[in-house]
PAPASE-507363 format. One record per residue (C-alpha): x, y, z; residue number from 1; residue in one letter. Coordinates in Angstrom, 3 decimals. Example, Ala and Ser with C-alpha at 12.3 -4.5 7.8 and 13.67 -1.06 7.14 Angstrom:
BEGIN
SITE / 12.300 / -4.500 / 7.800 / 1 / A
SITE / 13.670 / -1.060 / 7.140 / 2 / S
This chain:
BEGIN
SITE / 0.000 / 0.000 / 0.000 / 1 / X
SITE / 2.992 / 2.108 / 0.433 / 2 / X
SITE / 3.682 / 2.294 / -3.218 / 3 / X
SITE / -0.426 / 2.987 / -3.962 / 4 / X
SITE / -0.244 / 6.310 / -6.406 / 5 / X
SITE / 2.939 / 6.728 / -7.169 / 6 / X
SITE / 4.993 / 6.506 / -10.337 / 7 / X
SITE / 7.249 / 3.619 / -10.596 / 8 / X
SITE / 7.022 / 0.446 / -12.163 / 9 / X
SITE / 5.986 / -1.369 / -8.842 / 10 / X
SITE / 4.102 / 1.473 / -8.012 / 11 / X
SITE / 1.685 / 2.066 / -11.440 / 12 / X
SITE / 1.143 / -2.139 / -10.557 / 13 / X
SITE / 0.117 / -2.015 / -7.271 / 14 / X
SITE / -2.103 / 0.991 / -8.347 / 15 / X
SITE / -3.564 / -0.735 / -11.044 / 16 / X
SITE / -4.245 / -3.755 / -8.895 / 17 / X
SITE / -6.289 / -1.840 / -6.474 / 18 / X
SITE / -8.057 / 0.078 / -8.397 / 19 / X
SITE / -9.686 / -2.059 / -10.396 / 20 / X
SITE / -9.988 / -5.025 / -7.692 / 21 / X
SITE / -12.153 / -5.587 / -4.538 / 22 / X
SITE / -9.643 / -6.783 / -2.093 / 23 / X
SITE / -10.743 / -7.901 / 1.291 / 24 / X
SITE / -8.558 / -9.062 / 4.408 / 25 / X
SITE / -9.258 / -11.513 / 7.349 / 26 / X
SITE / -6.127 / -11.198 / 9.302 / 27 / X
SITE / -7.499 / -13.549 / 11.893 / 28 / X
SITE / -10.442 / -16.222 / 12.170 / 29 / X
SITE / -9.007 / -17.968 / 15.013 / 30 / X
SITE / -8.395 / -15.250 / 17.920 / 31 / X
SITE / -8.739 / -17.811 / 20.555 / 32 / X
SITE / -6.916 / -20.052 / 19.172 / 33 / X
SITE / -4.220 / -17.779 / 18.580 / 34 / X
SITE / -4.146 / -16.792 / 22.021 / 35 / X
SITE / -4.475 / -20.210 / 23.881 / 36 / X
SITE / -1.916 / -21.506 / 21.052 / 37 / X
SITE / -3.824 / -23.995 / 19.589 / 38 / X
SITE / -5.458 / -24.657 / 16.038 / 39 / X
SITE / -8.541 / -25.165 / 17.962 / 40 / X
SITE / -11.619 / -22.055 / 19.446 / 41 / X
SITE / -12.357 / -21.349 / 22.707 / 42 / X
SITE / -15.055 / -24.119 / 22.686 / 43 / X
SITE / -12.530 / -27.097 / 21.317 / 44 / X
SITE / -13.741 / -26.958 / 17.392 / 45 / X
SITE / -11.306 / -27.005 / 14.802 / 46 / X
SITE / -12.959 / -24.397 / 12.181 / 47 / X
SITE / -11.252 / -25.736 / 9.481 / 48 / X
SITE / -13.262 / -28.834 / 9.638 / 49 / X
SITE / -16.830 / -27.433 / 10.607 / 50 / X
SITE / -18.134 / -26.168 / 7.365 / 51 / X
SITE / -20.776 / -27.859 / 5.729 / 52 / X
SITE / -19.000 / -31.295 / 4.387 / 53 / X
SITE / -20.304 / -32.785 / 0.738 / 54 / X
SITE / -19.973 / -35.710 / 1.846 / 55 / X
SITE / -20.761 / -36.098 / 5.779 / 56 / X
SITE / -23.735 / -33.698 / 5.505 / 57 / X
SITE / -24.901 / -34.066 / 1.686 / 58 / X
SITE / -24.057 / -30.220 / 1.201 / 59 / X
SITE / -24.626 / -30.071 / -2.370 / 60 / X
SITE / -27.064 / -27.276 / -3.320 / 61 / X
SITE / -25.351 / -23.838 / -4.107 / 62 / X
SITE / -26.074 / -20.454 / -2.693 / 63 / X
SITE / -27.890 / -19.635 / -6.638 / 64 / X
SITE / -30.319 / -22.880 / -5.951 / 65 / X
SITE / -31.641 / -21.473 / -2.366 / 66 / X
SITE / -30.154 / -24.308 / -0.544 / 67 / X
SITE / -30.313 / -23.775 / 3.581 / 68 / X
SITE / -26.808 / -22.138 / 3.958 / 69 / X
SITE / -26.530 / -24.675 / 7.346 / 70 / X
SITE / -24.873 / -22.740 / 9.135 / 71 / X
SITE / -27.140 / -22.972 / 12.855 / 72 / X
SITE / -24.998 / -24.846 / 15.656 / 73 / X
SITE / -21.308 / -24.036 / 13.682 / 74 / X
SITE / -18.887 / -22.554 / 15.973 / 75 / X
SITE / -19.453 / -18.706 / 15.930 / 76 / X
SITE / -16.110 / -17.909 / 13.739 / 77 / X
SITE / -17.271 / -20.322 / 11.172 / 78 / X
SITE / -21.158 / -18.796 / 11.141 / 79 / X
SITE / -19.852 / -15.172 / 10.675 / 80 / X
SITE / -17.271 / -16.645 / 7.732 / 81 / X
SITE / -19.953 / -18.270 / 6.117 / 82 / X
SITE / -23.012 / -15.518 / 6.270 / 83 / X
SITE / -20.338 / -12.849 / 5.232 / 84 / X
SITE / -18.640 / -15.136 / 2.112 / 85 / X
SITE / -22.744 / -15.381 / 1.015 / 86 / X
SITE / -23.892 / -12.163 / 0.754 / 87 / X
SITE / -21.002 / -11.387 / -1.483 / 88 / X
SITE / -19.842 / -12.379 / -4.605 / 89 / X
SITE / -16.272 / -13.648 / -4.240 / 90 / X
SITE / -14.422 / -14.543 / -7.464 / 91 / X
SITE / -10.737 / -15.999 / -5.199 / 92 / X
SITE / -9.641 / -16.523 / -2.638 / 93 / X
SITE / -7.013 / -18.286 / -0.519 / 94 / X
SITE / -6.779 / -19.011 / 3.182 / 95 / X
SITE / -3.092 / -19.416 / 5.263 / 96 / X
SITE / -1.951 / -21.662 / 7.254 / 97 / X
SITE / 1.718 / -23.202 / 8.767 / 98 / X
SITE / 2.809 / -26.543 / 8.987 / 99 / X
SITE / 3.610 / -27.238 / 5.510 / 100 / X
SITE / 5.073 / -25.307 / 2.637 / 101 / X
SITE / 2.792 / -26.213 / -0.236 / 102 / X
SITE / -0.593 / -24.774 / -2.481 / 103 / X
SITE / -2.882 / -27.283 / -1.541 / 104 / X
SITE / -6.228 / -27.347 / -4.026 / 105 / X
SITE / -9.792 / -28.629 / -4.095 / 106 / X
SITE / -11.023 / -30.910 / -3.712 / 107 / X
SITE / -10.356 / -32.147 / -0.411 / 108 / X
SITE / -13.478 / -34.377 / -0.039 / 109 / X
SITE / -15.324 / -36.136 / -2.468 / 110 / X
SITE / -17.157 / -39.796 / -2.483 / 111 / X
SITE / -15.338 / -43.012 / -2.880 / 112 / X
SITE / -12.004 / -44.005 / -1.669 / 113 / X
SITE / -9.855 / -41.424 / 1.002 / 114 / X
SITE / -6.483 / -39.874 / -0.060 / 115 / X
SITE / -6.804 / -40.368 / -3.714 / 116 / X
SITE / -6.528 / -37.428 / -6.253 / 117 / X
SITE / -10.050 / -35.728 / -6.231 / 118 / X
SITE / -10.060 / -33.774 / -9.180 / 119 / X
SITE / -12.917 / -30.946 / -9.166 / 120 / X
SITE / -14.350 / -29.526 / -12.447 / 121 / X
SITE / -11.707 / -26.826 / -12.411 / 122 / X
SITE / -8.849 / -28.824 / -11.772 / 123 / X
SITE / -6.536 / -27.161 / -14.971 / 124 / X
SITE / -7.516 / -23.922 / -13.832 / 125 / X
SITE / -6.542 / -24.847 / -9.844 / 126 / X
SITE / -3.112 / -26.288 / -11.120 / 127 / X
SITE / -2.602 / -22.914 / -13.117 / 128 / X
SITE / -3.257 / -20.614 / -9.774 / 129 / X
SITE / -1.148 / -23.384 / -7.841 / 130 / X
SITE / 1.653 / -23.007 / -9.746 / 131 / X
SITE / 1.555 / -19.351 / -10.231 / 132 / X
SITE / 1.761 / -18.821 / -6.587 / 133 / X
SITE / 4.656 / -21.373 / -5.705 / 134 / X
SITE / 6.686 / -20.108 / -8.706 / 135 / X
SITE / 7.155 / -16.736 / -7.187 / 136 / X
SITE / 8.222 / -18.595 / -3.651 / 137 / X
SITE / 11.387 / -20.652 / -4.246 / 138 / X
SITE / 11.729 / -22.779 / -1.305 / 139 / X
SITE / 7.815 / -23.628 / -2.083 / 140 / X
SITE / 8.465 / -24.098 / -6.013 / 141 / X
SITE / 11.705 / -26.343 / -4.726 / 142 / X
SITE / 10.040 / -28.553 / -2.272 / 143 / X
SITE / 11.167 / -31.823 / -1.510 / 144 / X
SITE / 7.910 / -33.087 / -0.568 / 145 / X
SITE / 5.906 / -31.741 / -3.058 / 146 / X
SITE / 6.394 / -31.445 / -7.142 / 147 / X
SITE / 6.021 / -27.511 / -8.110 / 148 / X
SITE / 4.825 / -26.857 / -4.579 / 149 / X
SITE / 1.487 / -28.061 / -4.682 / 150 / X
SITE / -0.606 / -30.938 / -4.106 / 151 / X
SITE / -4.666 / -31.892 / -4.844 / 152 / X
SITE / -5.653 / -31.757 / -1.243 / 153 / X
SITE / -7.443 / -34.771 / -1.063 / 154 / X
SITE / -4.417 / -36.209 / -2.574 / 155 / X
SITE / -2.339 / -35.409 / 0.548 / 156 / X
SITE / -4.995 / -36.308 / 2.797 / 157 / X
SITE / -8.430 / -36.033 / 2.943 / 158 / X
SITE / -10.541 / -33.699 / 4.975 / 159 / X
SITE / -14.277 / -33.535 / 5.858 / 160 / X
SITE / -15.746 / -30.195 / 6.419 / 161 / X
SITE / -12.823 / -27.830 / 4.962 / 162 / X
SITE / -13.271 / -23.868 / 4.148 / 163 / X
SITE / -11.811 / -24.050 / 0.252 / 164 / X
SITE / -14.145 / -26.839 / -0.652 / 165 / X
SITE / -17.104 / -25.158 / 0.468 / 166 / X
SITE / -16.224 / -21.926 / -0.882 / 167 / X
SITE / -15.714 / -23.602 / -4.416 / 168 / X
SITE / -18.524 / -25.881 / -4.048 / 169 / X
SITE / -21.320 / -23.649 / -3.073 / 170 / X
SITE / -20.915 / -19.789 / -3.683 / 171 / X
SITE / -18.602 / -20.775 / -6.674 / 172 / X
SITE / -15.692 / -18.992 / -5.101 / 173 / X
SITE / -12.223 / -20.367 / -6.266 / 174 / X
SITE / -10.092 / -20.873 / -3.183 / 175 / X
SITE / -6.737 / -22.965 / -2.370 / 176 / X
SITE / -5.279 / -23.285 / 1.184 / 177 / X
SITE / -1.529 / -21.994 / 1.470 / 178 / X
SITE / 0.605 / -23.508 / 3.822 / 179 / X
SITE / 3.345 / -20.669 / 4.693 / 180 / X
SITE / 5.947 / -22.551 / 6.313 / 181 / X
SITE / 7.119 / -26.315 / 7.566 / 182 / X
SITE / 7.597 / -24.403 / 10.873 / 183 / X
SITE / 4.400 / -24.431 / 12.583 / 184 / X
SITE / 4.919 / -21.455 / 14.671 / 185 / X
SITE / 7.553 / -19.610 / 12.962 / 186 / X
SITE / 9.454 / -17.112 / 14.944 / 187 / X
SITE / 8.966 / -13.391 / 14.819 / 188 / X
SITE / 12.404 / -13.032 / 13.338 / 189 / X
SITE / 11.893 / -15.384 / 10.527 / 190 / X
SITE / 8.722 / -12.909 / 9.326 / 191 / X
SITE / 11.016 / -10.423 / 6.693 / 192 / X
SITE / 11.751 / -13.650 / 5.035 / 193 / X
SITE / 8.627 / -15.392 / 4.549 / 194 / X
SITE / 7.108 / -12.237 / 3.824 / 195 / X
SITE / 10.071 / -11.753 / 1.317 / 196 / X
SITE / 8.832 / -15.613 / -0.421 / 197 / X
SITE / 5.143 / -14.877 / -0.254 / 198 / X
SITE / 5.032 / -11.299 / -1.787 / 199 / X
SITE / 5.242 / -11.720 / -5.375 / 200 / X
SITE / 3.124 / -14.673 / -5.022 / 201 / X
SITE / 0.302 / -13.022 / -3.471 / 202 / X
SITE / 0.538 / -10.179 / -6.068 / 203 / X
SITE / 0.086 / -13.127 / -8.968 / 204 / X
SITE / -2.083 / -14.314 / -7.201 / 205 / X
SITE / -4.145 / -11.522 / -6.700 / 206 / X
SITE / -3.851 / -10.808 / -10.478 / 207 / X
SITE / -4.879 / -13.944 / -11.893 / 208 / X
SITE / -8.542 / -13.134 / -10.643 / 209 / X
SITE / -8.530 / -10.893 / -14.080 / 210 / X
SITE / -8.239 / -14.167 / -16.156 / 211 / X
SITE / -11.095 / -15.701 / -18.445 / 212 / X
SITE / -14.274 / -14.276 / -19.078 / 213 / X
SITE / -16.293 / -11.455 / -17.226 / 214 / X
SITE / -19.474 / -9.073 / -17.716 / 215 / X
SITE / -22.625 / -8.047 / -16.515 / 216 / X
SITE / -26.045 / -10.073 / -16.948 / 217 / X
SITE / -28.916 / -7.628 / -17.527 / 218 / X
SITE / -32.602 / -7.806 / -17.914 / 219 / X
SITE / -33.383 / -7.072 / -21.835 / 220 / X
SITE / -36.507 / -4.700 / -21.344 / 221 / X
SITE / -35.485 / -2.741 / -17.968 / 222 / X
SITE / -31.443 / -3.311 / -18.303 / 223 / X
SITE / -31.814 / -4.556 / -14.364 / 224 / X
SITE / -29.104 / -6.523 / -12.857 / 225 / X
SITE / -29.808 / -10.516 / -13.593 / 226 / X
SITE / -28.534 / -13.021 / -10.721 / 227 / X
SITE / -27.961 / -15.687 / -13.314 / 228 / X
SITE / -25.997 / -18.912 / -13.444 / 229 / X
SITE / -23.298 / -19.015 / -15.767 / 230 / X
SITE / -22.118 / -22.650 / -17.075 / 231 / X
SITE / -19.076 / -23.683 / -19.225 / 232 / X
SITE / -20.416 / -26.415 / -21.514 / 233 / X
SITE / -19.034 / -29.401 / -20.003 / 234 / X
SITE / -18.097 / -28.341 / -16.612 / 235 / X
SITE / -20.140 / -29.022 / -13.600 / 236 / X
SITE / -19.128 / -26.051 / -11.390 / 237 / X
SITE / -20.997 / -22.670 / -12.368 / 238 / X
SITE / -20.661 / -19.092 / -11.012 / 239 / X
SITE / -23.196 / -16.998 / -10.423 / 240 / X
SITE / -23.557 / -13.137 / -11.232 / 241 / X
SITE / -23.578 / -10.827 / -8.106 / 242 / X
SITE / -27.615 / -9.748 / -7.795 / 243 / X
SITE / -26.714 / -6.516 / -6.968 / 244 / X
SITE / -24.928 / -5.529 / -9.633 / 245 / X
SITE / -25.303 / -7.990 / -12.112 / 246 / X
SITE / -21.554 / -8.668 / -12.828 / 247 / X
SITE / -20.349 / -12.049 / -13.086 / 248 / X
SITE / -16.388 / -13.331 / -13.297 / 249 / X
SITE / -15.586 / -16.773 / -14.800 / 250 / X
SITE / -12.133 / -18.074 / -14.422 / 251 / X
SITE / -10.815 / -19.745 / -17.276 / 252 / X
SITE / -7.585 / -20.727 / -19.106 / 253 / X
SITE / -7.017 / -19.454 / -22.903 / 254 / X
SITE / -9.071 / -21.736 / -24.883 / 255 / X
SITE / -12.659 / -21.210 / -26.332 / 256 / X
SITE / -15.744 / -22.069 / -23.767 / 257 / X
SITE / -19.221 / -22.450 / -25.284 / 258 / X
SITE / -21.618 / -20.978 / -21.906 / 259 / X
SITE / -25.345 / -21.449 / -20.761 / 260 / X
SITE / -26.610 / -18.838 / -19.335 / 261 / X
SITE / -30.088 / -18.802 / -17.278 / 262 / X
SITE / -31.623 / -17.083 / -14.451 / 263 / X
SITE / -35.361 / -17.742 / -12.557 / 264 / X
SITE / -38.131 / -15.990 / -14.631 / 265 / X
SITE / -35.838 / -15.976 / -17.899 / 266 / X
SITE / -35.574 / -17.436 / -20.907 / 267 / X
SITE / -32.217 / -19.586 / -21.379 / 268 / X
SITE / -28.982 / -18.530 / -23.333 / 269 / X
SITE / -26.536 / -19.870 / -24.846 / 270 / X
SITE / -23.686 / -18.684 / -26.257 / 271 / X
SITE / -21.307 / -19.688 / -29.192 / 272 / X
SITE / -17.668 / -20.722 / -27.847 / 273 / X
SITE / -15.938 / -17.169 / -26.445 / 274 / X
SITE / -12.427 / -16.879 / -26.999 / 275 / X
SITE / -10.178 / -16.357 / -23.899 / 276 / X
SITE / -6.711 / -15.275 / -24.241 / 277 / X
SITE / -4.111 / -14.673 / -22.201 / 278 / X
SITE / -3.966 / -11.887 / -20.049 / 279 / X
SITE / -7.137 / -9.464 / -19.178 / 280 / X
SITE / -10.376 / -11.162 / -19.380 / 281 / X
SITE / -12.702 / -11.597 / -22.050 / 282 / X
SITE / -16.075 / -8.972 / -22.018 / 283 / X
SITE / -19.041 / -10.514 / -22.188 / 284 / X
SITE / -22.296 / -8.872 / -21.382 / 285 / X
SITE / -25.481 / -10.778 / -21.559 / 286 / X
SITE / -29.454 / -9.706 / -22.086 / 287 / X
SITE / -31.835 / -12.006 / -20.985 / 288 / X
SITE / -35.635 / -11.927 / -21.923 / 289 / X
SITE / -38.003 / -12.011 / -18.973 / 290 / X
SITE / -40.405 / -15.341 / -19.740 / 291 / X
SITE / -43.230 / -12.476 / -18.580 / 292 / X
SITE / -42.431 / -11.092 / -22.267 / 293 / X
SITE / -44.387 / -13.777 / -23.970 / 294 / X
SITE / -43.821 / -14.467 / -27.520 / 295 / X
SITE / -41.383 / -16.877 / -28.695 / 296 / X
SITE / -38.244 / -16.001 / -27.041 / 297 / X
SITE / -34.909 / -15.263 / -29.133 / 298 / X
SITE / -35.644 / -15.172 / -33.145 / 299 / X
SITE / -34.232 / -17.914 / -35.048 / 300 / X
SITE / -32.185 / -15.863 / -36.891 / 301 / X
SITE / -30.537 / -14.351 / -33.903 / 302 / X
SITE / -27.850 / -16.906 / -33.652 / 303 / X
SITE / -25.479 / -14.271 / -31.284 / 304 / X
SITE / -28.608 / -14.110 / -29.024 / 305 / X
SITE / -28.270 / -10.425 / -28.749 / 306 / X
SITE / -32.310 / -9.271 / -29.503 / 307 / X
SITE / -31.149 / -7.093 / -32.820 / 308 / X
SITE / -30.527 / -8.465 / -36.278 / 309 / X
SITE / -27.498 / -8.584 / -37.852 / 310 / X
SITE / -26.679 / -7.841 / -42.068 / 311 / X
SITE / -25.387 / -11.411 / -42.373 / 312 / X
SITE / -28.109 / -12.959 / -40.000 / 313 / X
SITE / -30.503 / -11.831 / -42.145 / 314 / X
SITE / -28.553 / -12.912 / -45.339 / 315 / X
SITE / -28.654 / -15.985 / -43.901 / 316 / X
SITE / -32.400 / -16.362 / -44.500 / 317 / X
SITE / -32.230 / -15.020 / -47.154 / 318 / X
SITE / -30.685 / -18.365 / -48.346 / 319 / X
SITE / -33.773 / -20.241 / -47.571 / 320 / X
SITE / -35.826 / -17.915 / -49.402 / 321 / X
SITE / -33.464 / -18.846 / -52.366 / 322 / X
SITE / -33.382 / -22.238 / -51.985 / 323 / X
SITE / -37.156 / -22.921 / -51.953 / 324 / X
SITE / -36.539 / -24.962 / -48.879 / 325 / X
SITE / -34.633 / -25.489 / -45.736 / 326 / X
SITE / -34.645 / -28.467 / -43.229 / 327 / X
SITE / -33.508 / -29.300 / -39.514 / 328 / X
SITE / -29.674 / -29.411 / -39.067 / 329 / X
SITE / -28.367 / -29.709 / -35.689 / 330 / X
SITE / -24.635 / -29.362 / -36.649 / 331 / X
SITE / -25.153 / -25.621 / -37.813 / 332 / X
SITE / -24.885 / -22.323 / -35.817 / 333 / X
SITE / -28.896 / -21.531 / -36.417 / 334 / X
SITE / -30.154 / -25.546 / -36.738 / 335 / X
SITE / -31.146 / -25.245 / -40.077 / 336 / X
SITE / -29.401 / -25.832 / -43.755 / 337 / X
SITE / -30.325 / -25.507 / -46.898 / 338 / X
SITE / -32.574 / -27.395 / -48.912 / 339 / X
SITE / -34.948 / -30.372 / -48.384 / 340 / X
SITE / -34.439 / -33.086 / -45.914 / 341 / X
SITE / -35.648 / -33.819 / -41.972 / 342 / X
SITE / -38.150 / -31.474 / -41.531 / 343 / X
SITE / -39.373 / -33.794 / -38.109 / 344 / X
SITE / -36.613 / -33.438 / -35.433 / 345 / X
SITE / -36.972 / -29.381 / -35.046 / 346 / X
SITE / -40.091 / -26.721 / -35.080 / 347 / X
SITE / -39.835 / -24.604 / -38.526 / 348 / X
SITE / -37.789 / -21.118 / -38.175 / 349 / X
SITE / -39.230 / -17.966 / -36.717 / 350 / X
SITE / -39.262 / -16.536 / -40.399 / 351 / X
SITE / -41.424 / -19.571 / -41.542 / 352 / X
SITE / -44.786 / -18.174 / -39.713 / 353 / X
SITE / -47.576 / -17.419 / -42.897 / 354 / X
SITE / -47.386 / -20.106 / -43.283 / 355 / X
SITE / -45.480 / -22.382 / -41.635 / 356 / X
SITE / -44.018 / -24.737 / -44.831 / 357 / X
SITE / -40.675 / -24.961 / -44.664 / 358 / X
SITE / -40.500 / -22.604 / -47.286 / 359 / X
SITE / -39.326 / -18.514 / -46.428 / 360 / X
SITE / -41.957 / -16.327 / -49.227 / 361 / X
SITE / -40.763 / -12.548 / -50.099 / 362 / X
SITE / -43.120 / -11.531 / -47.387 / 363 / X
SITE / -41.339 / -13.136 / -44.417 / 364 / X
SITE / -38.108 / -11.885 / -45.498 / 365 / X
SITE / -39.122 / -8.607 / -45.575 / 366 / X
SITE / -40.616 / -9.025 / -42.241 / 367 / X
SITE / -36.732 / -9.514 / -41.165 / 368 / X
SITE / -35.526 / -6.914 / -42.685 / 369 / X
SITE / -38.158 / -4.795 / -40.953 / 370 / X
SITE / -36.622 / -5.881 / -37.717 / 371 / X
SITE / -33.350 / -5.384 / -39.591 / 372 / X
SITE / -33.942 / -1.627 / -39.645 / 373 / X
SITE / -35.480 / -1.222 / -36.388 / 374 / X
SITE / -32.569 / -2.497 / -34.647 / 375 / X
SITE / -34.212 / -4.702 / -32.149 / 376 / X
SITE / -36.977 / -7.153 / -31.305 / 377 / X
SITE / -38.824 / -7.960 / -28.121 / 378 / X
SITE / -40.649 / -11.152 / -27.887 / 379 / X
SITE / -44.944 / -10.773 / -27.875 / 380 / X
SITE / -48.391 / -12.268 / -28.233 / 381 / X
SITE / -49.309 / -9.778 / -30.798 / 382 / X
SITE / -46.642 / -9.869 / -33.051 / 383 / X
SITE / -47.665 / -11.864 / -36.451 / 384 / X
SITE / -44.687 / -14.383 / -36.050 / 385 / X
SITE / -44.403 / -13.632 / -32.121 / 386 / X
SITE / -42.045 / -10.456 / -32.060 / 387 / X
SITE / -42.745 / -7.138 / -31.913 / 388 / X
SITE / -40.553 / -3.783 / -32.987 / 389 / X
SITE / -38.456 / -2.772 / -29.937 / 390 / X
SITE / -34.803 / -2.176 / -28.630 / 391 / X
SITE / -33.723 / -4.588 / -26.075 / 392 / X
């Protein structure tokens, strides 16, 4: 913080960093314990193994699907942890401990067989973080014990009832547990230096919350904030946006990541793979269409699921129109190609309405272009192929 607003190198960083990043600090969850010098509270619990446990106490609903948040009869540090960690929207986070010198990541419980490798949905982006924090501490990165520093925390041993797993598990927050040193109580004196191995580590760290894809979830008639649930295609760990704000943060290594998108009282989304690269994350803002809107939902022809009409969307159609004919075709971007053939295993396209033949007339065309020009379409009853005029 000394080096917040000024001009170096290190400086313009740490500036940067702060700026554009909502950074919260528990110094301590464990007064009493600290005090008495023990891992354990004043009433003989070790918090680290009180949180709701996926597999002791079936804890699998998420704070987005309303399940209880269980937190009644938990030690009083781990209540307050948990009540605070749900009514915000935490993207990372990592708790410290000593005893070890490692990165230890989810999951640390899981069904079947203990101290095995329980690999979450997230395990390539967990390794990632792992690493990037042990690289910056050499005698982590160097361990004897452990290859890069790290280790899959069931792995090393399993736990029932752990902080990082819940965190991951249930408000979709990506945590790790750091263990500082292989001195359990290091002495004061030895503080400049493990605050000299940790620094540049927790600065990466810090950073990497910028990775993958980000944005804000909005209502598409009253631009409202959305509290959605955002999937990856083919991983079983969602986020959720923040439903205060509507902004939502998805971790992800450079690749491309088709999502599903879908919030109570909206129609569903989904979204052609994005393309994350390295560095700053990818912008992705998302409209939703309220089911209250009636209609038909998103047009056909809106394959980028945006509620306006594109040049080359429309083009598309046009196509059809040319070809006399069009049939059902999972494998392409809007589910339809050109020409005859099964005409069984989808409904006909939203331009297909007067009537509907699997055949796009002159008149139905032009009714795309009309929403061409507008700029925008809202789904409605009224509307003669169930859209009306309207900017979204």
């Amino acid at each position: 913080l000394r080096s917040y607003g000024g001009t170096t190198a290190e400086a313009t960083r740490i500036t940067w960093l702060i700026n554009n990043t909502a950074i919260w600090i528990v110094p301590l969850m464990n007064p009493d314990g600290l005090m008495l010098g023990t891992r354990y509270n004043a009433q003989g619990y070790d918090l680290n193994r009180r949180f709701p446990s996926f597999v002791q106490d079936g804890a699998a609903g998420t704070v987005y699907s309303g399940a209880p948040l269980d937190d009644a009869g938990r030690p009083p540090e781990v209540q307050h942890i948990m009540r605070w960690t749900a009514d915000n929207s935490f993207v990372l986070s990592a708790n410290f401990h000593a005893g070890a010198l490692v990165v230890n990541y989810p999951y640390d419980e899981d069904f079947g067989p203990l101290n095995v490798y329980k690999a979450c949905p997230d395990d390539d982006l967990f390794i990632h973080i792992s690493k990037l924090y042990s690289f910056y501490n050499s005698p982590m990165w160097n361990s004897p014990s452990f290859p890069y520093g790290i280790t899959n925390g069931s792995a090393w041993y399993t736990i029932f009832g752990g902080m990082q797993d819940w965190n991951y598990r249930h408000v979709a927050c990506n945590e790790v547990t750091i263990e500082l040193s292989n001195t359990k109580k290091p002495l004061q004196s030895t503080l400049p230096t493990l605050w000299a191995n940790n620094r540049e580590s927790m600065l990466h760290y810090l950073e990497a919350v910028h990775m993958g894809i980000r944005g804000l979830v909005r209502d598409a008639l009253t631009d409202a904030p959305v509290y959605a649930k955002i999937e990856v295609q083919g991983r079983a760990q969602p986020v959720f946006s923040d439903p205060d704000v509507g902004d939502y943060y998805r971790m992800l290594l450079p690749g491309k990541y088709p999502l599903t998108i879908e919030a109570h009282g909206y129609h569903m989304r989904t979204v052609p793979p994005v393309t994350v690269a390295e560095g700053a994350a990818t912008r992705l803002s998302i409209r939703l269409m309220p089911l209250s809107a009636g209609g038909a939902g998103r047009h056909a022809a809106d394959t980028d699921v945006d509620y306006r009409i594109s040049l080359s969307e429309v083009l598309r159609v046009v196509q059809f129109f040319n070809a006399r004919a069009y049939h059902c075709d999972a494998s392409t971007e809007d589910g339809y190609a050109i020409g005859p053939g099964d005409q069984s295993s989808c409904d006909p396209h939203h331009s297909d309405y007067a009537p509907r033949d699997w055949t796009i007339s002159l008149s139905e065309v032009l009714r795309l272009v009309q929403i061409y020009n507008n700029g925008g379409y809202i789904p409605c009853e009224i509307g003669e192929d169930g859209f009306c005029l309207g900017l979204s």
